[in-house]
C-alpha positions in Angstrom: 102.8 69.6 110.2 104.9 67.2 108.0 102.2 67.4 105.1 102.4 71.7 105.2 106.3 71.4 104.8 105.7 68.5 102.0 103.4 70.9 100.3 105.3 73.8 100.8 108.6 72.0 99.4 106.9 70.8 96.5 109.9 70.3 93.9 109.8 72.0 90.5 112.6 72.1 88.0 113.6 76.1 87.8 112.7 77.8 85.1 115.2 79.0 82.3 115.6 83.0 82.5 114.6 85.1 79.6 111.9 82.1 78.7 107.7 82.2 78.4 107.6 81.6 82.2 110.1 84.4 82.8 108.1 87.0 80.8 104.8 85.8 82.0 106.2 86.4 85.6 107.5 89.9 84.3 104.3 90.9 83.0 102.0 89.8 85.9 104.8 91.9 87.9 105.1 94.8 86.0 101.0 94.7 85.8 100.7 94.4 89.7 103.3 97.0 90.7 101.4 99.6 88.5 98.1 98.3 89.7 98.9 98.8 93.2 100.8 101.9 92.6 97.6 103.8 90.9 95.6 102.3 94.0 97.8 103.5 97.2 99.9 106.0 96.5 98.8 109.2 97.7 100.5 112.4 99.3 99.6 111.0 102.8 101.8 110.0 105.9 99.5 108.0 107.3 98.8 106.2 104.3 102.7 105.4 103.3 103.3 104.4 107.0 100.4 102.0 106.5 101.6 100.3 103.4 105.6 100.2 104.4 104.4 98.3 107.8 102.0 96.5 105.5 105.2 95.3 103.6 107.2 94.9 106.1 105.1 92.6 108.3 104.2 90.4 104.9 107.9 90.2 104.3 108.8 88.9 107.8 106.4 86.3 108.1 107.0 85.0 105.1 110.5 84.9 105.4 110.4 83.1 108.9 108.9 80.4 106.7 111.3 80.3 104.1 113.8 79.6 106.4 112.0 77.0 108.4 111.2 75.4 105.1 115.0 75.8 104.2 116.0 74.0 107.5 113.6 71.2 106.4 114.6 70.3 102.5 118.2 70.6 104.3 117.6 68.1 106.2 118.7 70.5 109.8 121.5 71.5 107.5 121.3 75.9 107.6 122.0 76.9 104.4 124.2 80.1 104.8 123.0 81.6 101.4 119.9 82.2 103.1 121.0 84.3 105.9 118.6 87.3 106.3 120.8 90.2 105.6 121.2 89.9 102.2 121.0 93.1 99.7 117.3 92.0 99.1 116.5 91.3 102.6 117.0 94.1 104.6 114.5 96.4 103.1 111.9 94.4 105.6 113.5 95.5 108.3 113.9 99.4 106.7 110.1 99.1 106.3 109.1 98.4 109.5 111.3 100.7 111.2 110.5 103.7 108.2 106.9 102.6 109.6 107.5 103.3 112.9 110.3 105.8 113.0 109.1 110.1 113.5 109.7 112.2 110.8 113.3 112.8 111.2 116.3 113.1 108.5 117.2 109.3 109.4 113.1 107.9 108.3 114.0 110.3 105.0 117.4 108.7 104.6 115.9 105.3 105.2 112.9 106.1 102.6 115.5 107.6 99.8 117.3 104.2 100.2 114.2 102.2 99.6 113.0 104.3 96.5 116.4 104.0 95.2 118.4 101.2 96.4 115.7 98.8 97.4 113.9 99.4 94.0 117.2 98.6 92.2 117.3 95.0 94.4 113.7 94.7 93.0 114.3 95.4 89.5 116.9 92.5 89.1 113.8 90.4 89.0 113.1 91.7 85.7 116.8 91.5 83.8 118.5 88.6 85.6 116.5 86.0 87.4 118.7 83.2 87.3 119.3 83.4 91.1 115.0 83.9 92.3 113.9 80.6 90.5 114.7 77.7 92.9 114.0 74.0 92.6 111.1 74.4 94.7 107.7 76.1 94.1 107.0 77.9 97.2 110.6 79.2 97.3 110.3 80.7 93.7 107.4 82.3 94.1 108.3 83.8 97.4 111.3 85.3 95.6 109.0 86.6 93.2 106.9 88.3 95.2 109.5 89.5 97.2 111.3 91.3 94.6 108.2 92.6 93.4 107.2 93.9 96.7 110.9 95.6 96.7 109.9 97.2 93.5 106.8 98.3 94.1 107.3 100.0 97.7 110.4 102.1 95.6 107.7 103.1 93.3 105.1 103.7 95.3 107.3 105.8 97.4 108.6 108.0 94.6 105.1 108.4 93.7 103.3 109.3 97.0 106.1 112.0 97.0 107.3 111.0 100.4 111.4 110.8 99.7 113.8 113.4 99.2 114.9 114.8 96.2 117.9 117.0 97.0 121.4 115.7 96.5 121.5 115.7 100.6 119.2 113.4 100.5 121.0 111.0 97.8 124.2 111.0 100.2 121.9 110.2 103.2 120.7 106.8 101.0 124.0 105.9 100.3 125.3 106.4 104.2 122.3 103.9 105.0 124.2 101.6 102.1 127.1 101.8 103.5 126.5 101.6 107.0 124.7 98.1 106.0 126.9 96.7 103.7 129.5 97.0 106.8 127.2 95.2 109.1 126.5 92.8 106.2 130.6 92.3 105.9 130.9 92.3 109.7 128.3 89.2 109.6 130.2 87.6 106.7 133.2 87.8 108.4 131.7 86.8 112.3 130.1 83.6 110.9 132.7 82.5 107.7 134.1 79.9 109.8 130.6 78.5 110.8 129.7 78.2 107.5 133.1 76.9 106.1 132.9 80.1 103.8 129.5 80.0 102.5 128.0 83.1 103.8 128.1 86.4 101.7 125.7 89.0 102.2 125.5 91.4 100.1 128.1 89.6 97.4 131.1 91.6 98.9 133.1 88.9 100.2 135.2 87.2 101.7 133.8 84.8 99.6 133.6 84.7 95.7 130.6 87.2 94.5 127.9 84.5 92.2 127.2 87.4 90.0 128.1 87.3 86.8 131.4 89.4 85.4 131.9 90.1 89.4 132.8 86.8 89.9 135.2 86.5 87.1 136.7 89.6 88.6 137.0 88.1 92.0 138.3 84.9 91.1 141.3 86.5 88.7 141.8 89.5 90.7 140.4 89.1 94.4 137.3 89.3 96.1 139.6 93.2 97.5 139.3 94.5 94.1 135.7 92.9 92.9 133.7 94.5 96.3 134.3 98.2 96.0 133.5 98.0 92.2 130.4 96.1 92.7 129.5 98.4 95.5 130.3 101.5 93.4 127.7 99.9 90.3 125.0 99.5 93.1 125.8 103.3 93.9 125.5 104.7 90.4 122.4 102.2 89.4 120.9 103.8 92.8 121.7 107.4 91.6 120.1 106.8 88.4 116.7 106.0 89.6 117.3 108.7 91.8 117.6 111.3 88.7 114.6 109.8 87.6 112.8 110.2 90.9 114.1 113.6 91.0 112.3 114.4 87.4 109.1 112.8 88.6 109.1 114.8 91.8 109.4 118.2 89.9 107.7 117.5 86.7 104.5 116.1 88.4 104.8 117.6 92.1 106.2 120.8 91.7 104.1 121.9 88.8 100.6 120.6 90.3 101.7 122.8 93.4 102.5 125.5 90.9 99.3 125.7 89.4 97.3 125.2 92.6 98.7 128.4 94.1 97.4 129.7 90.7 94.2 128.7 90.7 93.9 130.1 93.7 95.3 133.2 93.1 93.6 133.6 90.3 90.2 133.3 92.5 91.4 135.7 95.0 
């Protein structure tokens, strides 16, 4: 057991964003979302509840042994960064239960929120990587895949035609992105003593946000004032890809149904 942790925590000195190794890893991604996208996606159910369990199952597993392998480079020591209810992290949990759940509005809500908000956590891959590539292999490339996994079940499910497309259905993503970021803030704020202010799920604080210009707004003007503006740039990043989805959904959907009924008029 010792020699699968030593291999799996195999040091490596993290790669510098925006390098060769940064666009290789952006190409194979970009390559393998597409790839998989052409393959699976299909106007089926059954076959989106396949993949999204498919996901969801991969992304559990593998993050049970992440976190074992975090206890272990540690030393016992739990690293609060790496509790599993980050932005990133809950869509494993969305997956399986999207999987699992009967058609309802809550499954739709639930599979907006992964086309659009989970494929915005997935995308960050691509422009700012400098918090997936760790100073271990396995963890890097479990990031990696991750994210890519993110991006590619947003995708897929824009292009199976299985999300909504109505502004309903926009505010229904957005209620599941709020009702999480307050669980995510309630688990900040339960275990911010246990982790002598370490934890921050979701980057909205109590402690200091890592990202970029939102922590040099929270440290000059208060994590208060930095969390509702980073949550309102998640919002309108999310309702962009949902304007996109939207033109997807009626260019390709609407107009193939349009000229089916056609065609079959036209044989009648």
């Amino acid at each position: 057991m010792s020699l699968f942790w030593r291999v799996l925590g195999c040091p490596m000195v993290p790669p510098v964003p925006y390098t060769r190794f940064h666009l290789l890893t952006v190409i194979f991604g970009a390559v393998g979302i597409l790839f998989l996208t052409c393959l699976l996606a299909k106007q089926s159910d059954r076959r989106v509840r396949t993949v999204l369990l498919c996901v969801g199952l991969f992304l559990v597993l593998t993050e049970l042994i992440k976190q074992m392998l975090v206890l272990h480079v540690h030393e016992g020591q739990y690293s609060w960064g790496n509790f599993p209810f980050q932005y990133c992290s809950v869509p494993m949990y969305l997956c399986l239960l999207a999987g699992a759940l009967k058609d309802s509005p809550v499954r739709k809500a639930i599979l907006t929120y992964l086309a659009t908000y989970g494929l915005l956590g997935g995308l960050i891959v691509f422009t700012e990587p400098s918090g997936i590539f760790q100073p271990y292999w396995f963890l890097t490339l479990h990031s990696l895949a991750w994210h890519y996994l993110l991006a590619f079940t947003g995708v897929f499910l824009g292009a199976s035609g299985m999300t909504g497309d109505e502004k309903s259905d926009f505010f229904g993503a957005t209620a599941v992105f709020l009702v999480l970021s307050s669980v995510a803030f309630g688990f900040n704020l339960l275990f911010w003593g246990a982790s002598h202010g370490e934890i921050n799920n979701f980057f909205i604080g109590p402690a200091i946000s890592p990202l970029a210009i939102y922590k040099t707004i929270a440290t000059n003007y208060g994590w208060y004032i930095n969390t509702p503006l980073f949550m309102l740039s998640v919002i309108i990043g999310a309702k962009l890809l949902f304007v996109a989805q939207q033109f997807w959904h009626r260019k390709y959907f609407v107009e193939t149904e349009a000229l089916h009924a056609a065609s079959i008029h036209q044989e009648e």
